[in-house]
Each structure stands twice: as C-alpha cells, then as structure tokens.
PDBQT receptor file of N, H, CA, C and O in Angstrom, charges set to zero:
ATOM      1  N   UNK A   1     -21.182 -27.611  24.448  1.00  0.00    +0.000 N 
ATOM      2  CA  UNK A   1     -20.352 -26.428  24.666  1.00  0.00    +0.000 C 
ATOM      3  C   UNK A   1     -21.203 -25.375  25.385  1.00  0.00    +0.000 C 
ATOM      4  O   UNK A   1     -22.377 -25.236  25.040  1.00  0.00    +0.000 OA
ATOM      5  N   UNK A   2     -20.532 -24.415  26.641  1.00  0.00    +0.000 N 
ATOM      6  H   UNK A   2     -19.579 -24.527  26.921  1.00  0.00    +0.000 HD
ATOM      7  CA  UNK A   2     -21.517 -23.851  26.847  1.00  0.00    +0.000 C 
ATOM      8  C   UNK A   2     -20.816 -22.754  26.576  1.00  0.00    +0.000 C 
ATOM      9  O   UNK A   2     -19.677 -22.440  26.229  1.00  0.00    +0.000 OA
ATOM     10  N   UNK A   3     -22.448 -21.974  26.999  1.00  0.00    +0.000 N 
ATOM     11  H   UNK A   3     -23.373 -22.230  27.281  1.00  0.00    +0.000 HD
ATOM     12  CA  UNK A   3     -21.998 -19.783  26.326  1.00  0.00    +0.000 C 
ATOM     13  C   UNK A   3     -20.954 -19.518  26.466  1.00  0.00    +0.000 C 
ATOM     14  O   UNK A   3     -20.325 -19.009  25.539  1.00  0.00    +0.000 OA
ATOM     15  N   UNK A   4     -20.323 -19.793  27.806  1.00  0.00    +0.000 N 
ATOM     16  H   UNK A   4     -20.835 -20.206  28.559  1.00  0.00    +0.000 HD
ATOM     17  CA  UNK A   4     -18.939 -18.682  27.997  1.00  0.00    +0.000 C 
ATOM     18  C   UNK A   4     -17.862 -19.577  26.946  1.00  0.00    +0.000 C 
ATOM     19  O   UNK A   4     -17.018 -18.993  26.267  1.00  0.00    +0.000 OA
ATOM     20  N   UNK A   5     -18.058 -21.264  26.929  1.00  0.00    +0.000 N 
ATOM     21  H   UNK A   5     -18.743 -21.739  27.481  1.00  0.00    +0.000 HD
ATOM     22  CA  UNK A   5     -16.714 -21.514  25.932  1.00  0.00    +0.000 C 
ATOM     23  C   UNK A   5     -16.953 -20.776  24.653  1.00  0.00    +0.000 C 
ATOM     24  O   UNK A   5     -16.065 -20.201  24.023  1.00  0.00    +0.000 OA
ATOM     25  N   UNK A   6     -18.511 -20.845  24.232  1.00  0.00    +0.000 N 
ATOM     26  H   UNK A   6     -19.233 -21.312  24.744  1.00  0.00    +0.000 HD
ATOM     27  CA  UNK A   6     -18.751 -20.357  22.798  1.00  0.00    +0.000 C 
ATOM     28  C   UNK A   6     -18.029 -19.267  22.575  1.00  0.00    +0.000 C 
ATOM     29  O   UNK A   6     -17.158 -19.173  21.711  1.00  0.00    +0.000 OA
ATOM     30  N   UNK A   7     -18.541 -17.971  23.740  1.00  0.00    +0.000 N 
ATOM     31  H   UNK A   7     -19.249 -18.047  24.442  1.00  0.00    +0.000 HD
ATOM     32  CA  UNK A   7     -18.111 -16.686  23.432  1.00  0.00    +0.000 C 
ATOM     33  C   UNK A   7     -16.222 -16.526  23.564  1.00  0.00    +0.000 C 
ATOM     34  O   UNK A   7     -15.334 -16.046  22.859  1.00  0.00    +0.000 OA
ATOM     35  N   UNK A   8     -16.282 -17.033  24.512  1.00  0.00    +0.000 N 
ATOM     36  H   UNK A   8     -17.004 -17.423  25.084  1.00  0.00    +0.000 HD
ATOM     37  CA  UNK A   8     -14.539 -17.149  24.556  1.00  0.00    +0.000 C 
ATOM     38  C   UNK A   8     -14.070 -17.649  22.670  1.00  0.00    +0.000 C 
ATOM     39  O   UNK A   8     -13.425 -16.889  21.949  1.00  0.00    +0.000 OA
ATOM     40  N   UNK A   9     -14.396 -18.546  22.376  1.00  0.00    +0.000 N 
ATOM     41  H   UNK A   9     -14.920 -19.164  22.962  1.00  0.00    +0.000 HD
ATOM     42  CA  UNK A   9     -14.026 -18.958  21.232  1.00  0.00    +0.000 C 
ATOM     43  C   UNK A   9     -14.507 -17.881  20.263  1.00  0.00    +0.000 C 
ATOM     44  O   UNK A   9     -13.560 -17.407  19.636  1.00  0.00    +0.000 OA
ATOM     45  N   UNK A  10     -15.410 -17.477  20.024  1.00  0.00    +0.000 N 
ATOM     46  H   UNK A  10     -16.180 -17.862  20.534  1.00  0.00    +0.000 HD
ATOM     47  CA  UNK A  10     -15.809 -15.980  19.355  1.00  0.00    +0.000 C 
ATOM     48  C   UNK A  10     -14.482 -15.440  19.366  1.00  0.00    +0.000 C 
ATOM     49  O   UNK A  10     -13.505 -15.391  18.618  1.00  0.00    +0.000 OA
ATOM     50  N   UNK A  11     -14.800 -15.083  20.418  1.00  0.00    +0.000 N 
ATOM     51  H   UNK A  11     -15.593 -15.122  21.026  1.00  0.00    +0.000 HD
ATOM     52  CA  UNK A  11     -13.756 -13.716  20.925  1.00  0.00    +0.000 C 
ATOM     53  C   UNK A  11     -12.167 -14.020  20.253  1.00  0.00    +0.000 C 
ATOM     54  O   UNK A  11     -11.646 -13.229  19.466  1.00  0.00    +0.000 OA
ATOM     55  N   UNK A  12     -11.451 -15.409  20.747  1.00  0.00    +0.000 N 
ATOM     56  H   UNK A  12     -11.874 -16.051  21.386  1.00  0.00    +0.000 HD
ATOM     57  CA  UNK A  12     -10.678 -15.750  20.269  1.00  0.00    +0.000 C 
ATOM     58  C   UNK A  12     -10.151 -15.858  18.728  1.00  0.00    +0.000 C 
ATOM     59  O   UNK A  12      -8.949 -15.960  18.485  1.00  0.00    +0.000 OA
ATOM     60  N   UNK A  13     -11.122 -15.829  17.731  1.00  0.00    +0.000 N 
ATOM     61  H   UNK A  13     -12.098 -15.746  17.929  1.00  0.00    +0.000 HD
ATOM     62  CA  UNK A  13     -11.169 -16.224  16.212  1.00  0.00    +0.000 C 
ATOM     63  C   UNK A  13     -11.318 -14.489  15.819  1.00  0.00    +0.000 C 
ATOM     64  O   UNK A  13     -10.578 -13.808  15.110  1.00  0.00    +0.000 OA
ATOM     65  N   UNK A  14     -12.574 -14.089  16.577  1.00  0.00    +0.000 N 
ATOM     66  H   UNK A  14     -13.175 -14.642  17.154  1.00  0.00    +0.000 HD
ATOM     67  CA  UNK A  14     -12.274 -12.601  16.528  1.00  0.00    +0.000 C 
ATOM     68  C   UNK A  14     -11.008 -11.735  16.501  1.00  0.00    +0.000 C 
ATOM     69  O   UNK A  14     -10.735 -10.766  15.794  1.00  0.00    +0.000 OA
ATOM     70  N   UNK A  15     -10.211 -12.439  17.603  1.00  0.00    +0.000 N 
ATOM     71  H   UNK A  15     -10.433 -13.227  18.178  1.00  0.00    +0.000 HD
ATOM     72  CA  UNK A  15      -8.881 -11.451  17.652  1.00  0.00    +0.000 C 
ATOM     73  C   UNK A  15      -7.471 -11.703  16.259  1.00  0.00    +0.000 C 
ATOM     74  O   UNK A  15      -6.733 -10.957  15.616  1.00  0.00    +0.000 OA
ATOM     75  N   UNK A  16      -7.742 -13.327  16.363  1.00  0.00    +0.000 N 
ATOM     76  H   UNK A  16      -8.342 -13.933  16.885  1.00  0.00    +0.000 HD
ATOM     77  CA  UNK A  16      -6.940 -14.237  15.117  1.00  0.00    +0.000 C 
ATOM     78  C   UNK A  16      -7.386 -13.195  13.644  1.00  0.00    +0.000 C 
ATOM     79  O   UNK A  16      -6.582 -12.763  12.818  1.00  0.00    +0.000 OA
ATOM     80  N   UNK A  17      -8.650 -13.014  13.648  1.00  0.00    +0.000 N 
ATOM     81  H   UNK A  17      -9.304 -13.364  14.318  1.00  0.00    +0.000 HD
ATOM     82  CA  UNK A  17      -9.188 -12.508  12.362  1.00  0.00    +0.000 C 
ATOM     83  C   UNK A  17      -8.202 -10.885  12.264  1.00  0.00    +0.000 C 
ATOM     84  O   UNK A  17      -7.603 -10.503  11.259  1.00  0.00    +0.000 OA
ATOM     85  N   UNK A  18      -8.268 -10.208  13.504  1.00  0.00    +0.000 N 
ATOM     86  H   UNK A  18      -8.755 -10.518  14.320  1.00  0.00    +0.000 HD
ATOM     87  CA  UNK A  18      -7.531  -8.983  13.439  1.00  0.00    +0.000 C 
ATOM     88  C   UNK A  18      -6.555  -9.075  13.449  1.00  0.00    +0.000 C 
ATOM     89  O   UNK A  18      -6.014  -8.115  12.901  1.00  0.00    +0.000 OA
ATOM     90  N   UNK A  19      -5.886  -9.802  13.819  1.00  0.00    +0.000 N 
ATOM     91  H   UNK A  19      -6.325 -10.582  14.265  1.00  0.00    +0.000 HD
ATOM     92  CA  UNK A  19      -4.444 -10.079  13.692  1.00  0.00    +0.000 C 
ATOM     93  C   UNK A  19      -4.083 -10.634  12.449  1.00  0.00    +0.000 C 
ATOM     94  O   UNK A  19      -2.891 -10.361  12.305  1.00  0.00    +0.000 OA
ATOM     95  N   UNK A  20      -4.507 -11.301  11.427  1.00  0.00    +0.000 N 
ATOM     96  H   UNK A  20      -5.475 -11.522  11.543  1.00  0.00    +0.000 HD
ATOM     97  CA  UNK A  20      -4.451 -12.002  10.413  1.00  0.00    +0.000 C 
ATOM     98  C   UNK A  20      -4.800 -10.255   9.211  1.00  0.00    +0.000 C 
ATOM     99  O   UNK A  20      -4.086  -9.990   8.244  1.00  0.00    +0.000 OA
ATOM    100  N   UNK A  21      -5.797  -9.529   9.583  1.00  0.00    +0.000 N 
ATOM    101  H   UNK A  21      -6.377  -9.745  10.369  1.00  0.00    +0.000 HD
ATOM    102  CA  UNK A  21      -5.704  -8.319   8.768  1.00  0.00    +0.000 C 
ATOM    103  C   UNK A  21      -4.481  -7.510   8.567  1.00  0.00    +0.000 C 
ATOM    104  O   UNK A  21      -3.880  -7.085   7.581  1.00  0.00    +0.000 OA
ATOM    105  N   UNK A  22      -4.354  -7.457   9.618  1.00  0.00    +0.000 N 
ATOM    106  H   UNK A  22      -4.843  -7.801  10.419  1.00  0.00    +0.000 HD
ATOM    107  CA  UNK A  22      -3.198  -6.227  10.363  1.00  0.00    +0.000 C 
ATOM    108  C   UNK A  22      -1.780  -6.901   9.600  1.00  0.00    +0.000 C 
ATOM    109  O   UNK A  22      -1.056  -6.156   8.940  1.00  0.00    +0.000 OA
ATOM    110  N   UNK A  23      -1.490  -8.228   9.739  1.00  0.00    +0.000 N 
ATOM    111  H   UNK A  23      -2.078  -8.833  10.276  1.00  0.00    +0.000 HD
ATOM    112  CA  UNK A  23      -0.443  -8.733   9.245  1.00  0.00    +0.000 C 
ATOM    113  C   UNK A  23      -0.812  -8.640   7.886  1.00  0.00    +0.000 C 
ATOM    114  O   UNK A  23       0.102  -8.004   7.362  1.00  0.00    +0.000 OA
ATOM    115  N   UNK A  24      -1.870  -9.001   6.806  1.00  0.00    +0.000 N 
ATOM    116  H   UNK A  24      -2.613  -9.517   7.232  1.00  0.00    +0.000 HD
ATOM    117  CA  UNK A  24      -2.231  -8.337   5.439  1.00  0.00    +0.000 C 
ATOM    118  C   UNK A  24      -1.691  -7.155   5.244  1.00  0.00    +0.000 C 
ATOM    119  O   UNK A  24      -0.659  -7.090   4.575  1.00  0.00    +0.000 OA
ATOM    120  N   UNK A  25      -2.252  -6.037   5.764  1.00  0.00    +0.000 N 
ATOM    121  H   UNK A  25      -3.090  -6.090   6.307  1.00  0.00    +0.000 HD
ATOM    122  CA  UNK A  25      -1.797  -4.590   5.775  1.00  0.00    +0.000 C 
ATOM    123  C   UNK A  25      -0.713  -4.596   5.947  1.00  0.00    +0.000 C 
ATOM    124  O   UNK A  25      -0.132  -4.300   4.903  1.00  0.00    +0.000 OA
ATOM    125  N   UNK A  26       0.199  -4.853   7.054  1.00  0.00    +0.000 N 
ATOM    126  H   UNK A  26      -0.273  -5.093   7.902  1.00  0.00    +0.000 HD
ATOM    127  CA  UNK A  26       1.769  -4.661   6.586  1.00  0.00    +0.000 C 
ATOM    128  C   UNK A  26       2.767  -5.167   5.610  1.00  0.00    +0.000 C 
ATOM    129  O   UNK A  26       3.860  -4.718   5.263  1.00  0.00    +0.000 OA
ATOM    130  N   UNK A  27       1.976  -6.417   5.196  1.00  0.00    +0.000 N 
ATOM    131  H   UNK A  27       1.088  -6.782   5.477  1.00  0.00    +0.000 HD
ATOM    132  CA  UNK A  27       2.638  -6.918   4.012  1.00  0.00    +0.000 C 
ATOM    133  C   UNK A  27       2.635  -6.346   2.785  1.00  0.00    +0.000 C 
ATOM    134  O   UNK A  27       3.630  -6.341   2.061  1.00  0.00    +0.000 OA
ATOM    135  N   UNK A  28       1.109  -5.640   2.361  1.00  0.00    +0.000 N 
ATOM    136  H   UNK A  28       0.301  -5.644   2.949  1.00  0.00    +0.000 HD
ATOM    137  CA  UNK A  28       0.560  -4.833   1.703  1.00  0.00    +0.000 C 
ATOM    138  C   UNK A  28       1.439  -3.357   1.258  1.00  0.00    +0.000 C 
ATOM    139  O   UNK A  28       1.712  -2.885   0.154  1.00  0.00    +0.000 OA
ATOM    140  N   UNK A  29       1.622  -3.065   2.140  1.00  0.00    +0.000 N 
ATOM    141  H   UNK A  29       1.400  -3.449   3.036  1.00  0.00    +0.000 HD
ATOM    142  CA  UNK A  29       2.237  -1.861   2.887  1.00  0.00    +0.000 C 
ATOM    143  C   UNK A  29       3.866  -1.922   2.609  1.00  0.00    +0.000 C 
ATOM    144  O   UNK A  29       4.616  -1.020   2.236  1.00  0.00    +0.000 OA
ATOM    145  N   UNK A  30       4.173  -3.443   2.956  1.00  0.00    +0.000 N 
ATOM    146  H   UNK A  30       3.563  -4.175   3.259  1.00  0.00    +0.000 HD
ATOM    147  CA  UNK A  30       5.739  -3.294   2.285  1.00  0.00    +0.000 C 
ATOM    148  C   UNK A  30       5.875  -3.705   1.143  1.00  0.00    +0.000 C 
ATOM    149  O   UNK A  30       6.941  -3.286   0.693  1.00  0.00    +0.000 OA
ATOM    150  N   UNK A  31       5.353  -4.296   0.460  1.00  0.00    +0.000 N 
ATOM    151  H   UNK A  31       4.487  -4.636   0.827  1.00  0.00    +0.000 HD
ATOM    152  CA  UNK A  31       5.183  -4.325  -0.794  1.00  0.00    +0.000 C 
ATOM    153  C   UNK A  31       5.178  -3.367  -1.307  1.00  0.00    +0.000 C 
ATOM    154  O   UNK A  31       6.131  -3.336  -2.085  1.00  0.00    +0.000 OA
ATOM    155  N   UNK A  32       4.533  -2.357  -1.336  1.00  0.00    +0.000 N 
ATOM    156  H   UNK A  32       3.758  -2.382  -0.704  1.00  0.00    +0.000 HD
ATOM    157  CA  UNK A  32       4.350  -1.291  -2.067  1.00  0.00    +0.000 C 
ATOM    158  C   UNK A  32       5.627  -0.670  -2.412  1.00  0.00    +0.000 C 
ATOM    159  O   UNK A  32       6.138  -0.357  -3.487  1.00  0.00    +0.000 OA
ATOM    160  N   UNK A  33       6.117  -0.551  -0.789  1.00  0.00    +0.000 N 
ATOM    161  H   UNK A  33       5.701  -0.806   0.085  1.00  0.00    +0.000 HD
ATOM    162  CA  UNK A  33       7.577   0.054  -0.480  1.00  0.00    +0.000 C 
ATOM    163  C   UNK A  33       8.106  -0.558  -1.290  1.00  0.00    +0.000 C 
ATOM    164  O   UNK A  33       8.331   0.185  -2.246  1.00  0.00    +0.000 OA
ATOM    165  N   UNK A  34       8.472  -1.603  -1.473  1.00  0.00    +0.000 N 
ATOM    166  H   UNK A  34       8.289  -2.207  -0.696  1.00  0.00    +0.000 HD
ATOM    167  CA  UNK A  34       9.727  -2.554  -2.352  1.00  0.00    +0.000 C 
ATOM    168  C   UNK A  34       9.206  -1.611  -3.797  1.00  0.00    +0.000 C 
ATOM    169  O   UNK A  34       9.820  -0.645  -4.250  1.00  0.00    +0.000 OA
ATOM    170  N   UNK A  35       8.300  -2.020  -4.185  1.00  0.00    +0.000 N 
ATOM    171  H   UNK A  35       7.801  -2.804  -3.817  1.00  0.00    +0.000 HD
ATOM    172  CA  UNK A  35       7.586  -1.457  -5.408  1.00  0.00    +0.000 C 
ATOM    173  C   UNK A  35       7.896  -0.233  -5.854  1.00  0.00    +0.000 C 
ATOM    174  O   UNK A  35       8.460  -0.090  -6.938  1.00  0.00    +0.000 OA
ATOM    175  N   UNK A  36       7.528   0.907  -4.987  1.00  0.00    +0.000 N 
ATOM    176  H   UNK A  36       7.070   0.790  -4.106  1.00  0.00    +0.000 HD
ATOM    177  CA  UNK A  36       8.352   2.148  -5.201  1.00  0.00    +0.000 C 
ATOM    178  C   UNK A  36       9.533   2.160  -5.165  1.00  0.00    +0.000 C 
ATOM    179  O   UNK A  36      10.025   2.979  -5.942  1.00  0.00    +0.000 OA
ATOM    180  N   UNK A  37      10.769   1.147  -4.126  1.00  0.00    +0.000 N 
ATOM    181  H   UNK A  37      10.369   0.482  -3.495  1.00  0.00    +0.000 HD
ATOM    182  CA  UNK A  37      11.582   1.621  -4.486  1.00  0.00    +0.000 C 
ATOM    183  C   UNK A  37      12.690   1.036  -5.847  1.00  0.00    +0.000 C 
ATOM    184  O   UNK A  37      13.726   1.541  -6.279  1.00  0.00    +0.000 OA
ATOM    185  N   UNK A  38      11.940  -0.243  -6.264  1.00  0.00    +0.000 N 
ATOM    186  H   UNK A  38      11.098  -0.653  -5.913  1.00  0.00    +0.000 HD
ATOM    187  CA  UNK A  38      12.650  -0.746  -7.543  1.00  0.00    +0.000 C 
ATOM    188  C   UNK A  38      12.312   0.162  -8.751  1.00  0.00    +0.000 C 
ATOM    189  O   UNK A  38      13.109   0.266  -9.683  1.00  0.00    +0.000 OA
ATOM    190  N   UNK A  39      10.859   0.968  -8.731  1.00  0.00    +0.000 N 
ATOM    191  H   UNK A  39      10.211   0.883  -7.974  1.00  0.00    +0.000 HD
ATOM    192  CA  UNK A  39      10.395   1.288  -9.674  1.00  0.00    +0.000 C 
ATOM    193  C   UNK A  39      11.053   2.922 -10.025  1.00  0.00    +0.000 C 
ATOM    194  O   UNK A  39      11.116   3.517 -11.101  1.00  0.00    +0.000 OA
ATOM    195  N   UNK A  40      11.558   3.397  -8.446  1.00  0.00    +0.000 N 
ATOM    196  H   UNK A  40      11.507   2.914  -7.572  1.00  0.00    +0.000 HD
ATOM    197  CA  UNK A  40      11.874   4.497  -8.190  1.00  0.00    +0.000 C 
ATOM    198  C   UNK A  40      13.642   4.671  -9.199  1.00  0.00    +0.000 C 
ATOM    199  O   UNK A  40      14.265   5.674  -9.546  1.00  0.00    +0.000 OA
ATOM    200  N   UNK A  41      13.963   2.996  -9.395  1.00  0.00    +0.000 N 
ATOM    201  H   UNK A  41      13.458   2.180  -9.113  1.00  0.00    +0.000 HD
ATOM    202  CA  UNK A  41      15.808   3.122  -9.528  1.00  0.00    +0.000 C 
ATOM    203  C   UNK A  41      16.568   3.058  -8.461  1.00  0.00    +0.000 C 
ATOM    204  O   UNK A  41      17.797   3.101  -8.504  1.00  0.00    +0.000 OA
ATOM    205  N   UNK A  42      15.668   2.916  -7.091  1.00  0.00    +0.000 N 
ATOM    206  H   UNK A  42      14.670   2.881  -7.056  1.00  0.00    +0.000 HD
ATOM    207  CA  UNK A  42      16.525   3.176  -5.705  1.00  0.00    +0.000 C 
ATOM    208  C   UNK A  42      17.540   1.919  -5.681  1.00  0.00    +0.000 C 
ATOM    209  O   UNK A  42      18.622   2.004  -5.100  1.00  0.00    +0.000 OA
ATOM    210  N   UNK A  43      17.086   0.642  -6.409  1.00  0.00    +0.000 N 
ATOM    211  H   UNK A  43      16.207   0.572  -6.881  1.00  0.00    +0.000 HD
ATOM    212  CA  UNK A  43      17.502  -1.102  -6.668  1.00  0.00    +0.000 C 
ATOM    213  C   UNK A  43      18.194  -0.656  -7.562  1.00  0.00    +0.000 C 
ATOM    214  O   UNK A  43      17.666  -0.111  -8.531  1.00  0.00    +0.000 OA
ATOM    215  N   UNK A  44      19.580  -0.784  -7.445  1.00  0.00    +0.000 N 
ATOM    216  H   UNK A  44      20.009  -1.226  -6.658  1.00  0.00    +0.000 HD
ATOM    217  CA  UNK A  44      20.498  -0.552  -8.420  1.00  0.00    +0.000 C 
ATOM    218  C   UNK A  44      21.051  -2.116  -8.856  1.00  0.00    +0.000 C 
ATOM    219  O   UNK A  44      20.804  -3.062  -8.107  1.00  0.00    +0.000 OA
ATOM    220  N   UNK A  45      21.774  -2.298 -10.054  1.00  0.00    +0.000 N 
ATOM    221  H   UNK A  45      21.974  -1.530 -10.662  1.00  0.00    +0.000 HD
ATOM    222  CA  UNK A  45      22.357  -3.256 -10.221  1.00  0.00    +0.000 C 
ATOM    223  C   UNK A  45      21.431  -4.976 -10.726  1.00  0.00    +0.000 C 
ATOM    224  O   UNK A  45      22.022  -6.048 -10.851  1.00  0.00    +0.000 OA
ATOM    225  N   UNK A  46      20.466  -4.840 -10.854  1.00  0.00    +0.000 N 
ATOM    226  H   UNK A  46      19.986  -3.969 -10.752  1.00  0.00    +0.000 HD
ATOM    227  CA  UNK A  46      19.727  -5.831 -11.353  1.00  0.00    +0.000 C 
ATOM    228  C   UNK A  46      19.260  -5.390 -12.745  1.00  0.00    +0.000 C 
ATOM    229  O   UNK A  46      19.221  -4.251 -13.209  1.00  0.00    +0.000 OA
ATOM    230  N   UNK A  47      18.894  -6.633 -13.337  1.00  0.00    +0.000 N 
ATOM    231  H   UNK A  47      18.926  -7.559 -12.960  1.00  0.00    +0.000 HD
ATOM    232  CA  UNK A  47      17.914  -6.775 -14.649  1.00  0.00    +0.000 C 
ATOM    233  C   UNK A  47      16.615  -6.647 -14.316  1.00  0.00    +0.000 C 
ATOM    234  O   UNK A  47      16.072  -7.189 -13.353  1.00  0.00    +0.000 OA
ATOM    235  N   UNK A  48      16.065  -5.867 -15.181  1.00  0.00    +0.000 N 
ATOM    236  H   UNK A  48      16.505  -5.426 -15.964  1.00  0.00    +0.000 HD
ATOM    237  CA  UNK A  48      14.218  -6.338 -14.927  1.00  0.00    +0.000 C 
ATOM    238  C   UNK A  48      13.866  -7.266 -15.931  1.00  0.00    +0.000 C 
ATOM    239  O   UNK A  48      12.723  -7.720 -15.978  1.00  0.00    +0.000 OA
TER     240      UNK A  48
C-alpha cells in the first residue's frame, strides 16, 4: 500500500469516525427530547 492510499484511507475512517459521532449526538439529543417530553406529561394516553 502506498502513502497516498494509506493517508486517503486515514482520512476516509477519519471522516466515518465523525460522522458516526455526530449521528451519536443526535440520537442522544433526541432521546432526551422523547424523555422530557413523556416525563413532561406532553405523551398523553399511555401506561408507564
């Protein structure tokens, strides 16, 4: 393999890795939302 495939492939796993965070964080992020809003009473009509 040479440098530039290496670094290309870096680079590539690099960006996967940020993209793989970023999609964490919004999941994170709506979760919460759901969270506040069942916890809030905003979810009407279910059992807990």
């Amino acid at each position: 393999m040479s440098i530039s495939e290496r670094t290309a492939r870096e680079e590539s796993l690099a960006a996967l890795g940020a993209a793989l965070a970023q999609a964490q964080r919004e999941l994170a992020s709506l979760a919460a939302r759901e969270r506040a809003a069942w916890t809030s009473g905003a979810v009407r009509g279910y059992a807990c």
